[in-house]
N, C-alpha and C positions, 0 to 999 in steps of 0.2 A: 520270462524270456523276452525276446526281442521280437518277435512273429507278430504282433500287434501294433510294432511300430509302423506308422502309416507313412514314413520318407522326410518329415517336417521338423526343422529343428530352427529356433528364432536365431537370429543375430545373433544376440547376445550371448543364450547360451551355448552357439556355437563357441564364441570367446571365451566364457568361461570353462567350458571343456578344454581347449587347449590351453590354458593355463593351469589349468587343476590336473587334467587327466581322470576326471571321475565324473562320472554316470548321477550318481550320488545325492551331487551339487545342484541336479538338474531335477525339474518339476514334470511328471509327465500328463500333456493337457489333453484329457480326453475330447477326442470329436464332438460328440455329445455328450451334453451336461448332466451328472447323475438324475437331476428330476425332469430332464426335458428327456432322456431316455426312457424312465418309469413311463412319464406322460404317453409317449407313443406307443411305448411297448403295451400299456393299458387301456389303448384307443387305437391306432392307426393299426399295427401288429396283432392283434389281440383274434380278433377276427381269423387270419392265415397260420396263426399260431396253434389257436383250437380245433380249424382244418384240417392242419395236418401240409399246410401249403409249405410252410416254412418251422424252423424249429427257433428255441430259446439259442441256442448254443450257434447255432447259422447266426443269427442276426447280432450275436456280443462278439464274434469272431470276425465277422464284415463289414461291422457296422459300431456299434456300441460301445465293444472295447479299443478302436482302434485308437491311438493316442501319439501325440509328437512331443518334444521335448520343447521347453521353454525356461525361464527362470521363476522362481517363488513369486518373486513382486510383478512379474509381468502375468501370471497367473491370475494373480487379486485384479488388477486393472482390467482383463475381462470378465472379470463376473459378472460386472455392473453393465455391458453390453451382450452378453447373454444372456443375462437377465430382460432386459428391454430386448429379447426376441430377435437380436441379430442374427444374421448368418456368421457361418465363421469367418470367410474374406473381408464383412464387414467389421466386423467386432476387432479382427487384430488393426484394420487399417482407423479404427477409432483413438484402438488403445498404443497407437505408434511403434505395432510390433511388425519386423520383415520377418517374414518365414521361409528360409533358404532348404532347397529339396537337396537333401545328402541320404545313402545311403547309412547303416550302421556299421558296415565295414569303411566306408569314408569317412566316416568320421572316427571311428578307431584306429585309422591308420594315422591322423594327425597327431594321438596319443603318442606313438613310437616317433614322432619326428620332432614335436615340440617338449619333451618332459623328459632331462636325462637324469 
């Protein structure tokens, strides 16, 4: 479902949504990177987790899972600055990507306007 989506969709595949009309075409880049999330979740979390502060399923819902659209090759292009430990703001403005704040109904509705 859509509930994870965090509002962020690059440029580009804004564009290539309204040329396509599909979701499909589109890469979804998680906030946090599958091992920099283990990482925390096995260190920083780990702690509040076994408390009882906080749960697994809080923190992939808030936090973990949340994810924005972008395209396949703009994906690969941040790896390599997630990797080097960037933040997000940094890592897209590395990898020459704008990330434009749309809803999922705003951008569904471009669907119905550009694609007869």
């Amino acid at each position: 479902g859509d509930e994870l989506y965090d509002g962020g969709i690059s440029k580009e595949a804004l564009e290539r949504f309204k040329s396509t009309g599909k979701f499909s075409e589109l890469t979804k880049e998680h906030r946090y990177p599958r091992k920099k999330a283990g990482k925390n979740l096995l260190s920083e979390e780990y702690k509040d987790i076994i408390s009882g502060k906080t749960s697994l399923k809080k923190l992939y819902l808030e936090n973990y899972g949340r994810y924005h659209y972008v395209l396949s090759g703009e994906n690969k292009k941040l790896v390599k600055h997630q990797k080097a430990g960037d933040d997000q703001k940094t890592a897209y403005s590395k990898a020459g990507i704008e990330l434009l704040s749309m809803s999922i109904n705003e951008i569904k509705s471009l669907k119905s306007k550009n694609i007869l």
